[in-house]
C-alpha positions in Angstrom: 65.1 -13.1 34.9 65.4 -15.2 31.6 67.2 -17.7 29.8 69.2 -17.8 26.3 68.9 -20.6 24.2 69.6 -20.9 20.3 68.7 -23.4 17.4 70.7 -26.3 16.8 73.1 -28.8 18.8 76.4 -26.7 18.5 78.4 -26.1 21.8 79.3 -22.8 23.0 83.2 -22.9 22.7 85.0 -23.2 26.3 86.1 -19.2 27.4 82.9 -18.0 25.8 81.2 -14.8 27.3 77.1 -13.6 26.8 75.7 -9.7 27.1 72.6 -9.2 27.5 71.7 -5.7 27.1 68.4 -3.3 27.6 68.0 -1.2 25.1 65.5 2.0 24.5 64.2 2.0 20.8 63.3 4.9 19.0 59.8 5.0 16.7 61.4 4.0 13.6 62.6 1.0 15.7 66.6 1.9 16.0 68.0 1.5 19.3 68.7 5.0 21.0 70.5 4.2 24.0 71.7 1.0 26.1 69.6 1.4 29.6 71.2 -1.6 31.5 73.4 -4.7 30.9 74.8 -8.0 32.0 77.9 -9.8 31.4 78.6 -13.6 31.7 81.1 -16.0 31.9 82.3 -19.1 32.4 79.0 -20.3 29.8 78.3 -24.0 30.5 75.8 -25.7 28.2 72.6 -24.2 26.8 70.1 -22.6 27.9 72.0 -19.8 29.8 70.4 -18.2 32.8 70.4 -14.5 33.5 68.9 -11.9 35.0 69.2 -8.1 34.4 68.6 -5.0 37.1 67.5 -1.6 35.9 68.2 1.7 37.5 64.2 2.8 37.3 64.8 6.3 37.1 66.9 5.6 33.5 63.3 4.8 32.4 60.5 6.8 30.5 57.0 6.2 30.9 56.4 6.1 27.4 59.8 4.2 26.3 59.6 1.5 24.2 62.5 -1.4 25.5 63.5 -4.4 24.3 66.4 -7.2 24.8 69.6 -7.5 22.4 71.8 -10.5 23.7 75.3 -12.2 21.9 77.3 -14.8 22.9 80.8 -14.2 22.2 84.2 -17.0 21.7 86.9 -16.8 23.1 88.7 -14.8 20.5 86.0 -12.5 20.7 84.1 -12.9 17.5 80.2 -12.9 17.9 79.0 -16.8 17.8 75.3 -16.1 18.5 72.9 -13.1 18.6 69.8 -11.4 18.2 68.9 -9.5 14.7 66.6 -8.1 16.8 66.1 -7.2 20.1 62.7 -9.5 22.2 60.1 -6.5 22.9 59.3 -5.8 26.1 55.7 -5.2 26.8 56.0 -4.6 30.9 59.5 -3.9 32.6 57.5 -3.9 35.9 56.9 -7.4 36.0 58.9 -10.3 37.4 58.0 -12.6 34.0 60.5 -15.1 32.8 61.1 -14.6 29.4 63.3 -16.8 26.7 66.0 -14.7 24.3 66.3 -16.9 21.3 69.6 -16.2 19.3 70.6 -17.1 15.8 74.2 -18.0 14.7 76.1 -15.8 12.7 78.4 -16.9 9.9 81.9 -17.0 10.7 84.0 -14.9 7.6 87.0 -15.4 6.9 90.1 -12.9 9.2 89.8 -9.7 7.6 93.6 -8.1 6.9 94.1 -5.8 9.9 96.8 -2.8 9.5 98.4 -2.1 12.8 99.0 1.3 14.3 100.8 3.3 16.9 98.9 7.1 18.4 100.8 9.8 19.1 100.8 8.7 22.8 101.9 5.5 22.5 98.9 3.7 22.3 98.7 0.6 19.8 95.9 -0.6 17.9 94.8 -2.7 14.5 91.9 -1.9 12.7 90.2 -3.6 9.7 87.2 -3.1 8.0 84.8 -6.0 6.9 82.1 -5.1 4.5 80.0 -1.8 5.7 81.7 -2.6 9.8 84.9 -1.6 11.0 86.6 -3.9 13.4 89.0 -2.8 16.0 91.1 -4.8 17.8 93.2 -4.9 21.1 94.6 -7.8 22.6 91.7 -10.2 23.3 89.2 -7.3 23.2 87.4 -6.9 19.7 85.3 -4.6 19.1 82.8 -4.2 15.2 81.6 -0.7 14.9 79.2 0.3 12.4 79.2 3.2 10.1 78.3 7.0 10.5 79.6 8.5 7.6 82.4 10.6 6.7 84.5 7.4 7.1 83.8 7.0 10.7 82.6 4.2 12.5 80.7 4.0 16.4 78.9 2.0 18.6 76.7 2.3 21.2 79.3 2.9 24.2 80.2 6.1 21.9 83.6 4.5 21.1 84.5 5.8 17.3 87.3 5.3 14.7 87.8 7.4 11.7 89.9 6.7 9.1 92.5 9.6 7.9 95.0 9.7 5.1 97.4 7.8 6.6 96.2 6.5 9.4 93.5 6.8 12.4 91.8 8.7 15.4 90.8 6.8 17.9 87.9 7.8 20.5 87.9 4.8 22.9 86.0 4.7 26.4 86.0 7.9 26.7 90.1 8.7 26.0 90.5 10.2 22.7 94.0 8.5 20.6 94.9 11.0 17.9 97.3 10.6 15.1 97.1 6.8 14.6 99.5 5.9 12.0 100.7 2.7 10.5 103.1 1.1 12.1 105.5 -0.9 9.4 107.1 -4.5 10.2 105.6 -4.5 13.3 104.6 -8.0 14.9 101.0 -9.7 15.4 101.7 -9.9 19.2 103.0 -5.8 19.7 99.4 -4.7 19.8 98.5 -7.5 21.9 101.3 -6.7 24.3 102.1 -3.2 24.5 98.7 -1.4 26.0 99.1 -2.8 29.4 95.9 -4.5 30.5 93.4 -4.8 27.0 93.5 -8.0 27.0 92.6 -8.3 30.4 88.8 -8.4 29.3 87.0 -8.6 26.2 84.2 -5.4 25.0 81.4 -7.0 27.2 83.1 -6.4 30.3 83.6 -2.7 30.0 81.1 -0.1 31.9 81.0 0.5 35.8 79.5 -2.0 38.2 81.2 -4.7 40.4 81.4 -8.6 39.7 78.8 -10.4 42.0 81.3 -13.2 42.2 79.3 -15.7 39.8 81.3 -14.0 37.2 78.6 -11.7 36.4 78.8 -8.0 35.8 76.1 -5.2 36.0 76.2 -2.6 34.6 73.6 -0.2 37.2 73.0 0.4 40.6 70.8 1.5 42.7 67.0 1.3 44.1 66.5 -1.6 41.0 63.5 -3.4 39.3 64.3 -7.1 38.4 63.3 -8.9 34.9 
């Protein structure tokens, strides 16, 4: 159980959504795996309460956790987040603890070039100094780089960038032979894949709505922060 909070007198933009994830970090202090998460919505005013239930057999004994949380506008574009994720000294315990975020700048709309897969699938795709953004609908997604002109994220979605276009590895379905789509409208990728805008990134994994608009992201025999 916890709360978010950040700096500052700013209000959180009305259709905002917060994900607060539990993350397993590696000695050199990289995360190595997400181990549970929450999704809000509907954000009123600050501080945000959540709470966040783990699957205990996800956990090691000697695993070092911590908690990475972003709040999100409407438009999808991070508002608020953690540079790094709040340690977590005992996962065991019931403590309340306080996940103070810092605002991100907002930069300018990157140019996005649209494209259309081999199976029909439409995307646009930009990159933005060392991220690559990806974009469907509502749903926005920043990836981060892993060489050989290929970009992930922790839900093991990737783009790579090709000669004339891209391949596409997204929730699991691979999109090959991305290429770019000429004088096609802004609102084509927004329209044409069926149901991505239904939700933004934070609402993807498996779980079921507890009808407060919140989303987990395990189940099962659970230990509560």
């Amino acid at each position: 159980m916890g709360e978010l909070t950040y700096a500052g007198n700013a209000k959180i933009p009305a259709g905002s959504n917060a994900r607060v994830s539990m993350v397993e970090r590696s000695e050199t202090g990289a995360d190595k795996r997400i181990v549970a998460e929450r999704s809000l919505h509907e954000l009123g005013s600050k501080p945000i309460e959540f709470d966040i239930s783990v699957d205990p057999s996800l956990l090691e004994g000697e695993g070092r956790y911590g908690l990475r949380a972003e709040i999100t506008d409407g438009d999808g574009n991070v508002r608020w987040t953690t540079p790094e994720p709040l340690a977590i000294d005992d996962i065991s315990t019931d403590t309340s603890v306080t996940i103070e975020l810092e605002a991100t700048p907002q930069p300018q709309t990157p140019d996005f070039t649209q494209y259309r897969c081999e199976d029909g699938f439409h995307l646009a795709a930009a990159t933005a100094g060392t991220r690559a953004i990806l974009r469907l609908g509502n749903r926005r997604l920043e990836l981060q780089p892993a060489g050989d002109n290929r970009y992930t994220d922790l839900h093991d979605n990737a783009l790579t960038f090709r000669e004339g276009g891209v391949r596409l590895v997204l929730d699991g379905t691979e999109h090959t032979d991305c290429r770019v789509v000429e004088n096609q409208s802004p609102s084509e990728v927004d329209d044409d894949n069926g149901d991505t805008d239904a939700e933004p990134e934070a609402d993807d994994g498996s779980g079921e709505e507890d009808g407060t608009g919140e989303r987990e992201r395990d189940s099962g025999d659970t230990t509560e922060n």
